[in-house]
C-alpha positions as CSV (number, residue, x, y, z in Angstrom):
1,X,-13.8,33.5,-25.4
2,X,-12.1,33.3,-29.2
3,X,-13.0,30.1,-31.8
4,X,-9.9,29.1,-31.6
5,X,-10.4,28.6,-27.4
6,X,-13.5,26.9,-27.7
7,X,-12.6,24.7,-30.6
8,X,-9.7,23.4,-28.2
9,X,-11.9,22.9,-25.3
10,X,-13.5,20.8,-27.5
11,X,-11.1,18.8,-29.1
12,X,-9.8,18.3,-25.1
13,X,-12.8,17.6,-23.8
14,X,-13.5,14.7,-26.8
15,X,-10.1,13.4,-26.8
16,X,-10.6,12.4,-22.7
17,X,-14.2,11.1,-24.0
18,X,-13.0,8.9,-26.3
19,X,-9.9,7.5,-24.2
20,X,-12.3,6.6,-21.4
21,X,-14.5,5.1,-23.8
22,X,-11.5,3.4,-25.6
23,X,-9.9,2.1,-22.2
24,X,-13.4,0.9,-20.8
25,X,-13.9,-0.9,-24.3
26,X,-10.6,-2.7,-23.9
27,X,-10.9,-3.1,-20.1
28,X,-14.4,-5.4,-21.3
29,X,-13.1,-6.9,-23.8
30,X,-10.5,-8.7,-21.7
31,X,-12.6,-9.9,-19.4
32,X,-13.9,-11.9,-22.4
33,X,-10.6,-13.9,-22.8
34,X,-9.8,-14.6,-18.9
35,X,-12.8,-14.0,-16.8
36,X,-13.4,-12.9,-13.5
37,X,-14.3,-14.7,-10.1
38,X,-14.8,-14.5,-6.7
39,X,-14.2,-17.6,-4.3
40,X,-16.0,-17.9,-0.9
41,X,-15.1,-20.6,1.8
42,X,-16.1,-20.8,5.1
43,X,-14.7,-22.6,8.3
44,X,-14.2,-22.6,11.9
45,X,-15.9,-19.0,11.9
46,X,-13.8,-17.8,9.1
47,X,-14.8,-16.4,5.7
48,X,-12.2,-16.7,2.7
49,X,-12.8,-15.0,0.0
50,X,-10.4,-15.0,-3.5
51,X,-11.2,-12.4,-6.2
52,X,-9.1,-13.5,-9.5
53,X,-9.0,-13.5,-13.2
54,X,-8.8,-16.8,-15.1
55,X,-7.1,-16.8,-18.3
56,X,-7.1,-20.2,-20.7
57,X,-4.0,-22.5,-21.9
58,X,-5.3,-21.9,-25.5
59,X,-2.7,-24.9,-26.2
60,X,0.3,-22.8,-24.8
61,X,3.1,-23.6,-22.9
62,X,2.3,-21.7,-19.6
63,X,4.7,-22.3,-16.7
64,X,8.3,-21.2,-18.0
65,X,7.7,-19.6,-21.1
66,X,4.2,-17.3,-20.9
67,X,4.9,-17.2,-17.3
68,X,8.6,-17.1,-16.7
69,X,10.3,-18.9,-14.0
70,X,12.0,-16.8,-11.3
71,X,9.6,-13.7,-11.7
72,X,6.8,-12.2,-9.9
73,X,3.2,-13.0,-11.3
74,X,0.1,-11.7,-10.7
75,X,-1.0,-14.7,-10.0
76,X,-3.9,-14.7,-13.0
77,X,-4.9,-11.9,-15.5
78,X,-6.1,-8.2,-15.6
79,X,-6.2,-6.9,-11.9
80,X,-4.0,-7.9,-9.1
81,X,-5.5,-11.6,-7.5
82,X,-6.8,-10.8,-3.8
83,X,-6.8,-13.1,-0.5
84,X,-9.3,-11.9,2.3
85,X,-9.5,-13.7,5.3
86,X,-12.3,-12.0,8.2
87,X,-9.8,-13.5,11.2
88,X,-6.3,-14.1,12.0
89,X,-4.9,-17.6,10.4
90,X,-1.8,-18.9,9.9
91,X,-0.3,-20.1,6.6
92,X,2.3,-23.0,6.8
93,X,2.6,-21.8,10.4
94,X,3.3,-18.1,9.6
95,X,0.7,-15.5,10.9
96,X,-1.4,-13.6,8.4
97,X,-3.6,-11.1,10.2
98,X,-7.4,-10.5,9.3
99,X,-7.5,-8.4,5.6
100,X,-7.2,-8.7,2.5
101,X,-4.1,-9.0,0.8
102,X,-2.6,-9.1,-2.9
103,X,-1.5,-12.5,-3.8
104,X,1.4,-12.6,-5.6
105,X,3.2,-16.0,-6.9
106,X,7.1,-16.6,-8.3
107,X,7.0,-19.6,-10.1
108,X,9.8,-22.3,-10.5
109,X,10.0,-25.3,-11.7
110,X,10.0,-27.6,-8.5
111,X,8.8,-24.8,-5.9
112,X,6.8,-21.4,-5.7
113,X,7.1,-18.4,-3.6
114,X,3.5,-17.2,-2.5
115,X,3.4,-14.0,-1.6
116,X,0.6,-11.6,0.7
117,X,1.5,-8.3,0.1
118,X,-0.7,-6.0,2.4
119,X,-0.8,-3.0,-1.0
120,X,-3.7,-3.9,-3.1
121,X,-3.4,-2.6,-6.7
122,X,-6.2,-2.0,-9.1
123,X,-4.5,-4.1,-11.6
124,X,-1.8,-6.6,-11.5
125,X,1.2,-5.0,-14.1
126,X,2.7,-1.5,-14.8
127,X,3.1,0.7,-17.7
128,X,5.8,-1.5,-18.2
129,X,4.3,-4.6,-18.1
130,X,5.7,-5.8,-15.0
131,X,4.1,-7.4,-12.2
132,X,3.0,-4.2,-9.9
133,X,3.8,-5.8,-6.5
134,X,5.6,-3.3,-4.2
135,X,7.8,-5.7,-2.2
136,X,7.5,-3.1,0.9
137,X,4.8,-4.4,1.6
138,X,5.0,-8.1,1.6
139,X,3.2,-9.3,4.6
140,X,4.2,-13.3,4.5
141,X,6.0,-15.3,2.1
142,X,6.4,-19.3,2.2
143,X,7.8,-21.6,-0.8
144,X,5.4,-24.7,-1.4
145,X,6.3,-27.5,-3.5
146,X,4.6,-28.1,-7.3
147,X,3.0,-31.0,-8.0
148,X,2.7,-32.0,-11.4
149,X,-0.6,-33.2,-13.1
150,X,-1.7,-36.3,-15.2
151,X,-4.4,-33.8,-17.4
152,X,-3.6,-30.6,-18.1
153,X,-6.1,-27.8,-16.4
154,X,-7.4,-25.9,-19.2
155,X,-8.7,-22.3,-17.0
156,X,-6.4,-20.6,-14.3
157,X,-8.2,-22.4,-11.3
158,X,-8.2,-21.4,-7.3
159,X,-10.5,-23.7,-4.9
160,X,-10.4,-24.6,-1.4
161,X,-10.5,-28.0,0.3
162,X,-10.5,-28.8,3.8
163,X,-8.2,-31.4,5.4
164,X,-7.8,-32.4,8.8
165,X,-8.6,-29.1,10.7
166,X,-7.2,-26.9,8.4
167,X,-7.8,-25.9,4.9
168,X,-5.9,-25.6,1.4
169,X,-5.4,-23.1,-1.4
170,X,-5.0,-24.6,-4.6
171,X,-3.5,-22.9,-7.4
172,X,-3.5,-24.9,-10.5
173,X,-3.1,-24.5,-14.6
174,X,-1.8,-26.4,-17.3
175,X,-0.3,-29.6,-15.4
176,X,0.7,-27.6,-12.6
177,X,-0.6,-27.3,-9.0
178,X,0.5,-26.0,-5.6
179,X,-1.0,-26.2,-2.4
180,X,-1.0,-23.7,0.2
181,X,-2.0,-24.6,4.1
182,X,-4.0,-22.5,5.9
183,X,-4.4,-22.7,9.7
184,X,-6.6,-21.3,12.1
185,X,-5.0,-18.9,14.5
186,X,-5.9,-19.4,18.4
């Protein structure tokens, strides 16, 4: 093998060295800045579970201008937000079967489309920066109203409550909050 061969193997082999080191670098550092968590509920026999990232206001205007109306969202930051459920349910009345799903969210300003998409990406956007949902595989999607809050919610923030023999998804940020119904398939 010639100098010239090796030296090239090399520089290849240290260029995909360093862009793995680089892209797992940047992929921590993120992390930093909207954080990671996992969401567990349990009722009626049935484990929830909600993997998300949770990025800050940092004093910004989020719904309609960092987030823009009308388009899909990842619903938080770095990967793609997931929904698992361990049996059937129903969500305002729609069946979702057992799995886990993608959530995906388009935000307006009185109402949001919420969206289970059955394709679950690593993370949430393309090369492009656009939200990476393939709409092929949309599994269920409902509208729910937004309610608007008193004190602004300073972290991305998904929780559970139960109500009345079914449970609730809460999505809220900034002064914004939407709730999404969850019943219990027979």
């Amino acid at each position: 093998m010639s100098k010239l061969l090796k030296r090239l193997l090399i520089a290849i082999v240290g260029i995909f060295i360093l862009g793995y080191l680089g892209f797992s670098f940047l992929r921590m550092n993120t992390k930093k800045h909207s954080p990671e968590e996992t969401i567990t509920h349990t009722i009626e026999n049935i484990d929830f579970s909600v993997f998300y990232n949770r990025p800050y206001k940092k004093g910004r205007i989020i719904f309609g201008d960092l987030i823009p109306y009308g388009k899909v969202w990842r619903t938080g930051a770095n990967e793609a937000t997931t929904f698992t459920t361990s049996k059937d349910i129903t969500i305002d009345g729609s069946l979702l079967k057992a799995g886990t799903y993608s959530l995906w969210t388009i935000p307006n300003e009185k109402s949001w489309k919420v969206i289970f998409n059955s394709k679950v990406n690593d993370w949430g956007v393309n090369m492009s920066g656009e939200a990476a949902r393939e709409k092929q595989y949309d599994a269920l999607t409902i509208e729910v109203p937004v309610t608007y809050l008193k004190d602004p919610v300073e972290q991305f923030t998904i929780y559970f409550e139960d109500a009345n023999g079914f449970s609730i998804l809460y999505l809220t940020w900034d002064t914004t909050a939407i709730a999404v119904p969850i019943g219990y398939a027979s």
